[in-house]
N, C-alpha and C positions, 0 to 999 in steps of 0.2 A: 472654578476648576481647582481641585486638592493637589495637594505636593505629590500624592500617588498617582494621580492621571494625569501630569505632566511627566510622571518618571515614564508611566506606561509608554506615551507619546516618544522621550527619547529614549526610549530602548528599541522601540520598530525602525524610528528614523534610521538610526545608529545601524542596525540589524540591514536596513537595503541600505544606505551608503555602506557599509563594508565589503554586502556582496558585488555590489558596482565595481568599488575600486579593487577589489580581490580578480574580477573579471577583466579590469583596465588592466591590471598587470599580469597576464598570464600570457602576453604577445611574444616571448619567448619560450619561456618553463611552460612543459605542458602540449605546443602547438601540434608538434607530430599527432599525439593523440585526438585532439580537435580537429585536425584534419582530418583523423581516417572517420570518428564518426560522421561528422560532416558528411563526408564521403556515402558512407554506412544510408543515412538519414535519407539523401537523396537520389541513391540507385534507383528505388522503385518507381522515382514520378513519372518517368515515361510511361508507366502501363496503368498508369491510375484517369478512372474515368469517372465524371459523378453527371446522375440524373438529378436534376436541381429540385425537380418535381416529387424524386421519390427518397433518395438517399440519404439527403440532409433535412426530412423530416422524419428519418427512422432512424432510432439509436441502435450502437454497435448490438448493443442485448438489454433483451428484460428477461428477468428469471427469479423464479422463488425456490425457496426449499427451506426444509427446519435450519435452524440456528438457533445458536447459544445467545440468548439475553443477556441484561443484569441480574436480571432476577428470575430466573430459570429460561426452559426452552420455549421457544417462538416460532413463527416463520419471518424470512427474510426477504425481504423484496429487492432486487438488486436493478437500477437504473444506471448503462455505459453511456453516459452521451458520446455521439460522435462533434465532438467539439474543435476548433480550431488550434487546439493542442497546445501542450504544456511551454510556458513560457523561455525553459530554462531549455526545452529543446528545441525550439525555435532560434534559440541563440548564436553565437558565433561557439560558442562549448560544443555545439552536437547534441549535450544530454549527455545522459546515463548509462553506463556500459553495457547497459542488461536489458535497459528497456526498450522494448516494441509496439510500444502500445502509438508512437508515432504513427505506426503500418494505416492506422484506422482515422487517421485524423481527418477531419472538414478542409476544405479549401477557405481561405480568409474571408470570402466572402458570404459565410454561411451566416444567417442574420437571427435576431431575438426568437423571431416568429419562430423560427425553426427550430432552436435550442425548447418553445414553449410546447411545438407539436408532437416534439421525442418523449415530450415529460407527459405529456396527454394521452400520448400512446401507450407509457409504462399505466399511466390510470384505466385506461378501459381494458389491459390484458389481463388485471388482476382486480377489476371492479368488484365480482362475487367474495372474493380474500377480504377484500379492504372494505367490503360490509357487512360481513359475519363477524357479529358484536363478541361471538368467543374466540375472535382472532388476537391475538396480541403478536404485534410488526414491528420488526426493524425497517426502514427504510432506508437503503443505501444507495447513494449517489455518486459513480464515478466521472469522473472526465478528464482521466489519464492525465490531468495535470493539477488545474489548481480550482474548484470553484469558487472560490473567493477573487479572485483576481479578474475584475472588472474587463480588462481588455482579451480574456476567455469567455467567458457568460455574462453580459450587462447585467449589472446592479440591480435595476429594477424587475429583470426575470430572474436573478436569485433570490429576490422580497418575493416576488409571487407565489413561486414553488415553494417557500416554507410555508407562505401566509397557506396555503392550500392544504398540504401535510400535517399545519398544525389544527386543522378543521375535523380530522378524519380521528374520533377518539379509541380505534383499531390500533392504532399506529404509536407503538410507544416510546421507540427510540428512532432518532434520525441522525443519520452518520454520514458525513462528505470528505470529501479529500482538500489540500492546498499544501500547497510548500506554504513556509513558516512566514515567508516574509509577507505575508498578501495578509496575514491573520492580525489584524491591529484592533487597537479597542475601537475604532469610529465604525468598523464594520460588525462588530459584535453588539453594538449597540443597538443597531438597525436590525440587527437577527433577534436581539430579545424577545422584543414584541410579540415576534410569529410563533414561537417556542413555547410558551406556556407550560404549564406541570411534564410537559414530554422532554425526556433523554437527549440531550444535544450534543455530539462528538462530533472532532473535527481529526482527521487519522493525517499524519502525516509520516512522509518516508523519509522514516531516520536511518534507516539500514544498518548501522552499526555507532558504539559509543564512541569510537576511533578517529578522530579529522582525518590523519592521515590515510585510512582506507575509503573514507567517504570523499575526499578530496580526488586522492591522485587515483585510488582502482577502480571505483564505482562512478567520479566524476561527477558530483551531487551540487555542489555550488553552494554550501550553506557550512556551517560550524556548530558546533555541540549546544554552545551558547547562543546562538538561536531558537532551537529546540527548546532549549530550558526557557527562552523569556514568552516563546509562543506557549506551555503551558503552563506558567507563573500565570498569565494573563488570560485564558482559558480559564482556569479555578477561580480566579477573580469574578470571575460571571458564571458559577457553580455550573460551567460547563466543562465537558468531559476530552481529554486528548487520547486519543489511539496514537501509537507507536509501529510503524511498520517497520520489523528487521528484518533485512536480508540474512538467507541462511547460504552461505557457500558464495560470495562476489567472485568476480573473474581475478585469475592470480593469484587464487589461495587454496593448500591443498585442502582436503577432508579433516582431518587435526584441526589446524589453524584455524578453518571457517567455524568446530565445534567450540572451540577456547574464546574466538571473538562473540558469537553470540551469546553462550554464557557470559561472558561479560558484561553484554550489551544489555542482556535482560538483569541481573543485578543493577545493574546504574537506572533502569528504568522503574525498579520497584522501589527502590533508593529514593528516589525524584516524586514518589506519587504519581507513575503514569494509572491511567486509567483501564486500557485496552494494550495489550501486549498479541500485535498481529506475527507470528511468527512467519515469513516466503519461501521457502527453499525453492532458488532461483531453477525457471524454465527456463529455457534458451529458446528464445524467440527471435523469427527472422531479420534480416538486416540489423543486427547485434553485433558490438566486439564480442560477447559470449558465444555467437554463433560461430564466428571467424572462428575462433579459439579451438572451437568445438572439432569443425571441420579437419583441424591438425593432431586431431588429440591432444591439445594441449589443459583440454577442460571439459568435464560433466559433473552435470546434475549430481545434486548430495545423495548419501546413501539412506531409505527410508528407518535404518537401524540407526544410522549418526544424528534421526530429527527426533524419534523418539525416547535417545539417551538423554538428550539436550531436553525437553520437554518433563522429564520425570526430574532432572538433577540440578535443573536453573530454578528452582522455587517450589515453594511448600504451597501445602495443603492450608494452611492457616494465612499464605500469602495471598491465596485463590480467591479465599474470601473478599480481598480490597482489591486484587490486579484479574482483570478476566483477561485469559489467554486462548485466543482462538486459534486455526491454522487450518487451511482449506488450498492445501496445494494446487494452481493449475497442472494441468498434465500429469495428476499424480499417477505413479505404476507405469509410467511410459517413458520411453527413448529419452525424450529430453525433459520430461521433469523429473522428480526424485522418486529414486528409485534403487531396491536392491544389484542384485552381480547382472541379469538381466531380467526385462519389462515380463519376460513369462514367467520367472518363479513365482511358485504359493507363495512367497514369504511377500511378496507387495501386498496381495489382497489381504491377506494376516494384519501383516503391518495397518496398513489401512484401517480396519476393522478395529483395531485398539486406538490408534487415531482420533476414530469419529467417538469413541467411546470417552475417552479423554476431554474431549472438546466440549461432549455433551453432559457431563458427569462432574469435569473441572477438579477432578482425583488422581493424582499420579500415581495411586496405589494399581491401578487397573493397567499400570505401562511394568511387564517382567522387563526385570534387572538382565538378562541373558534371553537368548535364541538358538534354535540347532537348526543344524542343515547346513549344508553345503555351502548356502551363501553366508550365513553367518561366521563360518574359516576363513569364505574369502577376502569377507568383510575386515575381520581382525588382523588377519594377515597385510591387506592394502593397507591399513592405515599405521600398524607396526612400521612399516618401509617407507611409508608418506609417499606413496606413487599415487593415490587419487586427488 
């Protein structure tokens, strides 16, 4: 073993004993909020039922549709497993202030077979895609927490569903989710194998360059310096990191949430990330976002605030090394982003430069300025800082 894969080694250690003892010591500072998610996390279980026969061998979704490549446009094949859910929200934290994706989780006793039946199921609804040799695939894998983290998806049906993906020569990039700490080199090692000449990303939610809003608003459980050592050690194995930022966290107005994510994406192009996922936060049920929402005390960003930030956090000559994508859920609606309301022209507008954007990877195609009504209001709300 080299002095550099011993360093690799204690930087992960070092990386989960921090968030441990960062976790041990949060029994005061902090608790109110851990309590209401908590709260938040387990209101629904009463009405939650599962067919063991049918549920927990169907994932939450499978769905395709064009997407931005590396190297130009694709289709995307997208796999949610419904998995026994994210670790950090299984915890005495609650999780994340924003996130819902808890709503869909498996009960603990959902077994390999089952995580392998969901992934079989995304294979035979896109069997025709994934063998038309003029296909060229992303293949994305969710599961609203960490796939790398053994005690969500066993080991050996994470080997398997690459070793299977990496079979399919359609398929040319594969991209998974994890928090940072699950990402160690003994687990990358074992992924090599499967990978071969295909695209390997591993996206994780960074949400902001900030500790202190990733910590105390967002409640994330990790530090800046994790991030950076999970992709120092990523590039080590000329594999790829996505960046997922949150646009707009709960307790920050319209302003603020623009000034942090510019920021965020600067520090990210700085760093050599890879994929720069831009979220502007839904508000999804049983959320402090949702609470929030329900008092007016928070919504959804405005679709004019996502594509200021899009044209003015990075060049065209950055585009070329940073791919920046952005696929709002709930775009143009009540609770995801959106203009003054869900029925002005200006969302479908909006939109429309958007996907143009994302497909094209030009900030020249996003206009500096917008007319109409909402755009006064727009200017006006954030003159004031009331959104």
């Amino acid at each position: 073993m080299s002095l550099q894969d011993n360093n690799n080694d204690n930087d992960q250690n070092f990386m989960q004993k921090e968030i441990q003892e960062w976790l041990s010591s949060q029994d005061n500072f902090g608790k109110e909020l851990w309590d209401e998610l908590v709260y938040l996390r387990n209101r629904p279980l009463k009405k939650r039922k599962y067919n063991t026969q049918t549920q927990l061998n169907r994932p939450v979704a499978v769905f395709s549709k064009p997407e931005r490549l590396k190297n130009g446009m694709g289709t995307e094949i997208t796999l949610i497993f419904r998995s026994s859910a994210c670790s950090w929200a299984k915890s005495k934290s609650g999780g994340c202030t924003m996130c819902g994706y808890w709503n869909d989780r498996a009960p603990e006793s959902i077994t390999g077979d089952n995580y392998w039946n969901q992934f079989q199921a995304s294979l035979s609804k896109n069997e025709s895609l994934l063998k038309d040799l003029t296909s060229k695939i992303v293949f994305k894998i969710f599961t609203s927490g960490s796939f790398c983290d053994p005690k969500e998806i066993p080991g050996e049906i994470q080997f398997r569903i690459l070793k299977t993906l990496g079979e399919f020569s359609t398929i040319k990039e594969i991209v998974i989710e994890s928090r940072p700490e699950y990402i160690t080199k003994q687990i990358l090692e074992q992924y090599k194998p499967f990978i071969g000449d295909k695209y390997f990303e591993i996206g994780v939610g960074l949400e902001t360059s900030s500790d202190f809003i990733r910590m105390n608003l967002i409640n994330k459980g990790f530090n800046f310096n994790s991030f950076l050592t999970a992709t120092k050690l990523l590039h080590s194995f000329n594999f790829g990191i996505k960046a997922y930022i949150l646009f707009k966290p709960p307790f920050i107005n319209e302003y603020g949430a623009i000034n942090d994510s510019f920021q965020t994406v600067r520090i990210c192009i700085e760093n050599k990330v890879d994929t720069i996922s831009i979220n502007p936060t839904n508000i999804q049920m049983h959320t402090l976002s949702s609470e929030l929402e329900k008092v007016r005390q928070f919504r959804s960003p405005w679709l004019f605030s996502l594509l200021w930030l899009l044209k003015h956090s990075i060049t065209n000559d950055e585009l070329k090394q940073t791919r920046v994508i952005c696929d709002p859920s709930a775009a143009g609606k009540e609770r995801g982003v959106h203009n003054c309301n869900p029925y002005d022209s200006s969302n479908d507008y909006c939109l429309e430069i958007l996907h143009k954007f994302v497909e094209t990877q030009n900030t020249q195609v996003i206009p500096e300025n917008f007319e109409g009504s909402c755009w006064n209001e727009y200017n006006f709300e954030i003159l004031l800082g009331n959104q």
